[in-house]
C-alpha positions as CSV (number, residue, x, y, z in Angstrom):
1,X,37.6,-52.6,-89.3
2,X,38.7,-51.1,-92.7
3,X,37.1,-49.9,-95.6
4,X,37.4,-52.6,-97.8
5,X,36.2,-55.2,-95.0
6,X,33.3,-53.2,-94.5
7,X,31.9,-52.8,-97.7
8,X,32.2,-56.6,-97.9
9,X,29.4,-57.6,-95.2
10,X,26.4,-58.2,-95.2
11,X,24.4,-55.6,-92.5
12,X,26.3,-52.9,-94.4
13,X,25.0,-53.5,-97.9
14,X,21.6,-53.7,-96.0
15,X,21.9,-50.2,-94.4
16,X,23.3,-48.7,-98.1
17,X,20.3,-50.6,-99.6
18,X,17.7,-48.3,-97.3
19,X,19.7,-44.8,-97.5
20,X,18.8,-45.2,-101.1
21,X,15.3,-46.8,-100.9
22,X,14.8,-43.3,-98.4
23,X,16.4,-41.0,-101.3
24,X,20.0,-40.3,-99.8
25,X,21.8,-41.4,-103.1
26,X,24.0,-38.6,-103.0
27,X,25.7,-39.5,-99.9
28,X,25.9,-43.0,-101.1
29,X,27.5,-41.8,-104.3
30,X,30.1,-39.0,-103.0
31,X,31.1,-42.7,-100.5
32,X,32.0,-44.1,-104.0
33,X,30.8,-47.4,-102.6
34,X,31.3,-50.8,-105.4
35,X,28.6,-52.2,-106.4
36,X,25.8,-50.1,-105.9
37,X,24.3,-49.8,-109.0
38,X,23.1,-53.3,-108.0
39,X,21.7,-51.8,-105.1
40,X,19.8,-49.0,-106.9
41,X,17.4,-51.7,-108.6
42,X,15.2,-51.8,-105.2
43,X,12.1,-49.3,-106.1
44,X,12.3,-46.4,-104.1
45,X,9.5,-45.3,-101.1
46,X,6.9,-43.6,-102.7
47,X,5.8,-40.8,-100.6
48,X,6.1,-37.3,-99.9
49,X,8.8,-37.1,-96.4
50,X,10.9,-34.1,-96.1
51,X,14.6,-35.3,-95.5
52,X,14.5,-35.4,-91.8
53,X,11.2,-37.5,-91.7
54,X,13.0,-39.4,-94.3
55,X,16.1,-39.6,-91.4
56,X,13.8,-41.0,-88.9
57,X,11.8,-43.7,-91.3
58,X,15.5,-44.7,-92.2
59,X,16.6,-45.6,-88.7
60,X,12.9,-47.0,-87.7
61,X,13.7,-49.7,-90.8
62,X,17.3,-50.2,-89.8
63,X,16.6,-51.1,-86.4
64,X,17.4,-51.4,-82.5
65,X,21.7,-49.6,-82.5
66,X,19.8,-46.9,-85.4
67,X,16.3,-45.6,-83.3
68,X,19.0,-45.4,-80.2
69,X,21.6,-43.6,-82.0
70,X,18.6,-41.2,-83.0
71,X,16.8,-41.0,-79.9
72,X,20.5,-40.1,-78.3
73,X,21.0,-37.5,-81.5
74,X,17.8,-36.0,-80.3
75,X,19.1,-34.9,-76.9
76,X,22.3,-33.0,-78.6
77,X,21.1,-29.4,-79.8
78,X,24.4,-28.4,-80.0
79,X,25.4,-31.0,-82.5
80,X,22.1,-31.2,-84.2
81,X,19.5,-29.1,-85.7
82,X,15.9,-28.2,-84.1
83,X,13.7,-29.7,-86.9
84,X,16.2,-32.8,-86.8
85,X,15.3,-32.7,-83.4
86,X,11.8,-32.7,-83.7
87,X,12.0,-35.6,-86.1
88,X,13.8,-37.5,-83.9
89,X,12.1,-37.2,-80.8
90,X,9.1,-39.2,-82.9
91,X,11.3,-42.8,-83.1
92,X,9.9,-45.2,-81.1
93,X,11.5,-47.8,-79.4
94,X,8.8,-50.7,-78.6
95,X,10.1,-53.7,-81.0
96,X,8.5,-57.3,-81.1
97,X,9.5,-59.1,-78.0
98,X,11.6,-62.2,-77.8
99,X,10.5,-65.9,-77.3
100,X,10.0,-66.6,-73.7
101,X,12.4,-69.9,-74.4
102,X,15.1,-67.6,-75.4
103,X,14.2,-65.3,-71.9
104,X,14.6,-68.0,-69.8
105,X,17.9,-68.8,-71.1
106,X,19.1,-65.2,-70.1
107,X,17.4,-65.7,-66.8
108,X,19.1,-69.0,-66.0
109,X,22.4,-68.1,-67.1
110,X,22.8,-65.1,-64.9
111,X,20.9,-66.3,-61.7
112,X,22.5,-69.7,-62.3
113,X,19.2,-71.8,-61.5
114,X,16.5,-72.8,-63.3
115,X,13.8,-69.8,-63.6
116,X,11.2,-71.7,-61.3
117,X,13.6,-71.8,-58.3
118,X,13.8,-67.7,-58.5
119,X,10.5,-67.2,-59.7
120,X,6.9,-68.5,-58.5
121,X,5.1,-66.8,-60.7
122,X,6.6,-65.5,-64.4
123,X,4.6,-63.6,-66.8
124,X,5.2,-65.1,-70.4
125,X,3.8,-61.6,-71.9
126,X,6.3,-58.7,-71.4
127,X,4.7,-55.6,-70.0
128,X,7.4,-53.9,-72.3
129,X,9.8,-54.9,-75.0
130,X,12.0,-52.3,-76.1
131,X,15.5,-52.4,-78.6
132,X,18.1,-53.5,-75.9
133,X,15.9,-55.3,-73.6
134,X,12.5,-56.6,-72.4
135,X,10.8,-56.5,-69.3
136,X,8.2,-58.9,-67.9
137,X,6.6,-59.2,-64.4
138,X,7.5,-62.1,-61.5
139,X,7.1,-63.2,-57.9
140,X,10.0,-63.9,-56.6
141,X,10.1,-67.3,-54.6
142,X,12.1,-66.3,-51.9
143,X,9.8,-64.1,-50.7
144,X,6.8,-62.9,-52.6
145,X,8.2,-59.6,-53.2
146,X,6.9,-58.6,-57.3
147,X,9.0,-57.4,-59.4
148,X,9.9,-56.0,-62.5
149,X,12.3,-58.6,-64.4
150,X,14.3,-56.4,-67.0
151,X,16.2,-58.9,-69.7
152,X,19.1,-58.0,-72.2
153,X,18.1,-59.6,-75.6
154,X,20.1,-62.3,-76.6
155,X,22.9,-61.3,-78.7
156,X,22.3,-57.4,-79.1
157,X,25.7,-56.6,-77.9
158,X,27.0,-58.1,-81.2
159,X,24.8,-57.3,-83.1
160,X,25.0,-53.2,-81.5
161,X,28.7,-53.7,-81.8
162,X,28.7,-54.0,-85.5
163,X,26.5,-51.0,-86.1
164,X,28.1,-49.0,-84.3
165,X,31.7,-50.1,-85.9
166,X,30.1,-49.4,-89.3
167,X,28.2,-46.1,-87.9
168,X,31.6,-44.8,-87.4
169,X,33.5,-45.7,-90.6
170,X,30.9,-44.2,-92.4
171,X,30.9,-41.0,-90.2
172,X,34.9,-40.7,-90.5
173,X,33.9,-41.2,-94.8
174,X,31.0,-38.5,-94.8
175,X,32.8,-35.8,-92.8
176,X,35.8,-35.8,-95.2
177,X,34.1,-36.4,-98.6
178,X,30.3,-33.9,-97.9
179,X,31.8,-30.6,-96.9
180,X,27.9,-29.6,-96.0
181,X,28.0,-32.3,-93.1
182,X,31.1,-30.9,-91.5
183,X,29.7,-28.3,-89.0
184,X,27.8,-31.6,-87.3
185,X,31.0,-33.3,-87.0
186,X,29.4,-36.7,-86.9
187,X,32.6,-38.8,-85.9
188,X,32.4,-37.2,-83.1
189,X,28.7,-37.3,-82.3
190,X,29.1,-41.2,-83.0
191,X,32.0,-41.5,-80.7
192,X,29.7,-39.9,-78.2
193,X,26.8,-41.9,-78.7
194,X,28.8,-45.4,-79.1
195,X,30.1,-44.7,-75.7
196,X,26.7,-44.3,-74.4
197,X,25.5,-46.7,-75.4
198,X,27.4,-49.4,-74.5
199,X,27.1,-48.2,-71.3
200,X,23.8,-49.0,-71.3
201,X,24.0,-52.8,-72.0
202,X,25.8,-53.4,-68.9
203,X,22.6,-53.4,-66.3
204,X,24.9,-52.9,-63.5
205,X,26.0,-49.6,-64.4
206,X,22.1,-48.4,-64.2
207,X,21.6,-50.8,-61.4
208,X,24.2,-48.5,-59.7
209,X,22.3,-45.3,-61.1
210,X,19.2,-46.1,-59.9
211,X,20.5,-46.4,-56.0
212,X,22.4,-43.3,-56.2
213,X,19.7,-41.7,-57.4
214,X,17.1,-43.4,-54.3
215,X,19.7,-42.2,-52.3
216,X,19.8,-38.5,-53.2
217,X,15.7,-38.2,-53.6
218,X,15.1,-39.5,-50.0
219,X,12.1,-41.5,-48.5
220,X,9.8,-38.3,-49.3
221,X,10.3,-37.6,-52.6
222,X,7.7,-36.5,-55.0
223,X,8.9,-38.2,-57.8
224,X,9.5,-42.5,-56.8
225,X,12.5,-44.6,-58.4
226,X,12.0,-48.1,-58.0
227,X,13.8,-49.8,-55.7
228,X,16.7,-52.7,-57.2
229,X,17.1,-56.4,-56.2
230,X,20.6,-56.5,-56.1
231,X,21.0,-60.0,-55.4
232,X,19.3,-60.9,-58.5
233,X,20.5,-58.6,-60.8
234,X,23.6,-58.7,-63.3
235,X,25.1,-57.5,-66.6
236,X,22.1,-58.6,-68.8
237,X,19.8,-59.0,-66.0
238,X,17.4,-55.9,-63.7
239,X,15.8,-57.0,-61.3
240,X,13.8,-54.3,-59.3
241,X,10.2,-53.3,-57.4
242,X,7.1,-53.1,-60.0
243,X,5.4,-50.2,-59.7
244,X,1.8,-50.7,-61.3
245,X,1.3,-47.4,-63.4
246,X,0.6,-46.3,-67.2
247,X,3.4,-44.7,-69.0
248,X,3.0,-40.7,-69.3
249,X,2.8,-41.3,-73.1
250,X,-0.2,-43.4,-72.8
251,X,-1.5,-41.3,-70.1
252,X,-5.1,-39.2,-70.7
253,X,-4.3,-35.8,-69.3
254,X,-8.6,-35.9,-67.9
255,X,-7.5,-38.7,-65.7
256,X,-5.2,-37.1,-63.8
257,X,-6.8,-34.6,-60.8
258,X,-4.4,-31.9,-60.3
259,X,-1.8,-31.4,-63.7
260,X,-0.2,-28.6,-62.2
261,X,0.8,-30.2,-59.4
262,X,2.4,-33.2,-61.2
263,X,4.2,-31.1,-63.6
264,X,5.4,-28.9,-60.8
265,X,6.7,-32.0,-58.8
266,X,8.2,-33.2,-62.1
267,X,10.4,-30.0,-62.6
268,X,11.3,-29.3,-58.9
269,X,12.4,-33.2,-59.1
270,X,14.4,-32.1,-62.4
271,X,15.9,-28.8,-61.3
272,X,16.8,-30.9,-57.6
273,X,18.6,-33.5,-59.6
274,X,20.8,-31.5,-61.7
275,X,21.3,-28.5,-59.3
276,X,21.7,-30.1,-55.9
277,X,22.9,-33.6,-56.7
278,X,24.7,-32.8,-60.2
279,X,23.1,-36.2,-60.7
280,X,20.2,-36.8,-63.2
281,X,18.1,-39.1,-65.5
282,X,19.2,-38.2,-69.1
283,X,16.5,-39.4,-71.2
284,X,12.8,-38.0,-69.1
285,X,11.2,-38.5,-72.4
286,X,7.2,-39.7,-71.8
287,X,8.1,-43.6,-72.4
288,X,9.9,-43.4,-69.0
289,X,7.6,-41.9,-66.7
290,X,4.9,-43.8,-65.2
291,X,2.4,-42.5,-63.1
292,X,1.0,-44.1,-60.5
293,X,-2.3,-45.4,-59.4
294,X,-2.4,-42.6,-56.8
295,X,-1.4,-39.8,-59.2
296,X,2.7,-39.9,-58.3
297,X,5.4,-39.3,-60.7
298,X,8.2,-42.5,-61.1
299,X,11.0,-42.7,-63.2
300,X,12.3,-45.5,-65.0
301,X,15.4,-46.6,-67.1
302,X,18.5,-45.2,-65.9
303,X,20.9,-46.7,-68.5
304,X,21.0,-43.0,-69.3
305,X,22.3,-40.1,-66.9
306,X,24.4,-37.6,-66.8
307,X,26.4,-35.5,-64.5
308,X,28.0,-32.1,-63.3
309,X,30.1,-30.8,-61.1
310,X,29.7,-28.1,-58.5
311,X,32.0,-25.9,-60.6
312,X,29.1,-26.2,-63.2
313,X,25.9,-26.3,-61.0
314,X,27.7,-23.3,-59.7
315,X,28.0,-21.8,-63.1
């Protein structure tokens, strides 16, 4: 995609429309984008942000590809600044979920049967709705086992694919025209993040994470990842054990009996991961830790994880 063609559609006037409604019209000017005096007509927010709370509103009104992008920005303090950082680390990704007709159609399409022939029981409500996906709770028919049913939103990929495209045109424009942006090199954190995150909409690849990751913690481990339905799972669809807990984030630090213990179980899982295994969960944040009715750690979402060799561990 070129400049001209993408100055043309639609979703990128939108995104120029909100850098300016958030106060960024000097980037938009030094992009010497047509047109934009149009643009400027929309009043702009009145209230007092500082420019990186200004970052994070902009990406929280541009939606699912932007609070990702951000999120994934947050994890790179090499590429990105501490208050930034900070900022970042506030974007939340729970979105309004998806019709349940639109669900089913997912469901169908990758089980190939109706949704009542591999499910008794499914939950209309999602227990969570996130950016990429949604997740609701069923019985499997075959054998009573509950699960956790994980569903790719229909059409994201496209959607995802077009930000990102536009992301890294505009990246490639603001690192040669705003010298003051170079020392971020944002083509390149784009590149990384675009990467990434397509990665993450193909459910197989953290299907595939999530048993290599079983595998290294062992029956005993302190901290529990669920265990994957293979035969029901697919590119846009997760199927795996529900574990009944409440998200750390939500989590009253009073209700839990020994703290200590569960943060020390939490960093000897961490430090177990990344030194033993070279194998980790890359994005621990609270929204992906539940704990437990009986007090245990377990981690959830693997779309994200990194890895190092023994030459590094080593290091």
């Amino acid at each position: 995609m070129d400049w001209k063609t993408l100055t043309s559609l639609g979703r990128f006037k939108d995104i120029i429309m909100v850098l300016l409604r958030y106060g960024f019209d000097d980037l938009v000017d030094r992009l010497n984008i047509p047109g934009t005096k149009f643009m400027r007509k929309k009043s702009p927010i009145d209230q007092p942000l500082n420019t990186f709370e200004r970052i994070r509103c902009a990406c929280e009104e541009l939606g699912p590809t932007f609070v990702k992008f951000g999120q994934m920005a947050s994890l790179r303090p090499d590429l990105v600044p501490p208050p930034l950082i900070d900022e970042l680390g506030k974007l939340q990704d729970d979105v309004a979920p998806v019709d349940m007709s639109q669900i089913s159609e997912v469901i169908e399409q990758n089980t190939g049967k109706p949704i009542k022939e591999t499910f008794s029981v499914f939950d209309v409500t999602p227990v969570a709705a996130a950016s990429i996906s949604q997740v609701h709770r069923g019985v499997l028919a075959a054998d009573g086992r509950i699960a956790s049913v994980k569903v790719q939103r229909p059409g994201i990929r496209t959607k995802m694919r077009t930000d990102l495209d536009i992301l890294a045109i505009l990246a490639e424009q603001l690192h040669e025209r705003v010298e003051e942006l170079n020392s971020f090199d944002l083509p390149h954190l784009v590149r990384l993040i675009k990467k990434t995150l397509l990665r993450e909409l193909d459910f197989r690849k953290e299907a595939r994470h999530m048993k290599i990751a079983r595998t290294h913690a062992g029956e005993a481990a302190d901290v529990y990842i669920p265990e994957i339905y293979e035969a029901y799972s697919s590119e846009k669809l997760l199927v795996m054990e529900f574990i009944q807990g409440t998200k750390l984030k939500d989590f009253k630090r009073e209700s839990i009996a020994d703290p200590e213990l569960l943060a020390r179980q939490g960093l000897v899982a961490a430090i177990d991961q990344i030194l033993e295994h070279g194998f980790f969960h890359a994005d621990p944040h609270p929204g992906n830790i539940l704990i437990t009715e009986d007090g245990r750690m377990c981690l959830i979402d693997w779309g994200m994880t990194g890895r190092l060799s023994e030459r590094d561990r080593h290091q």
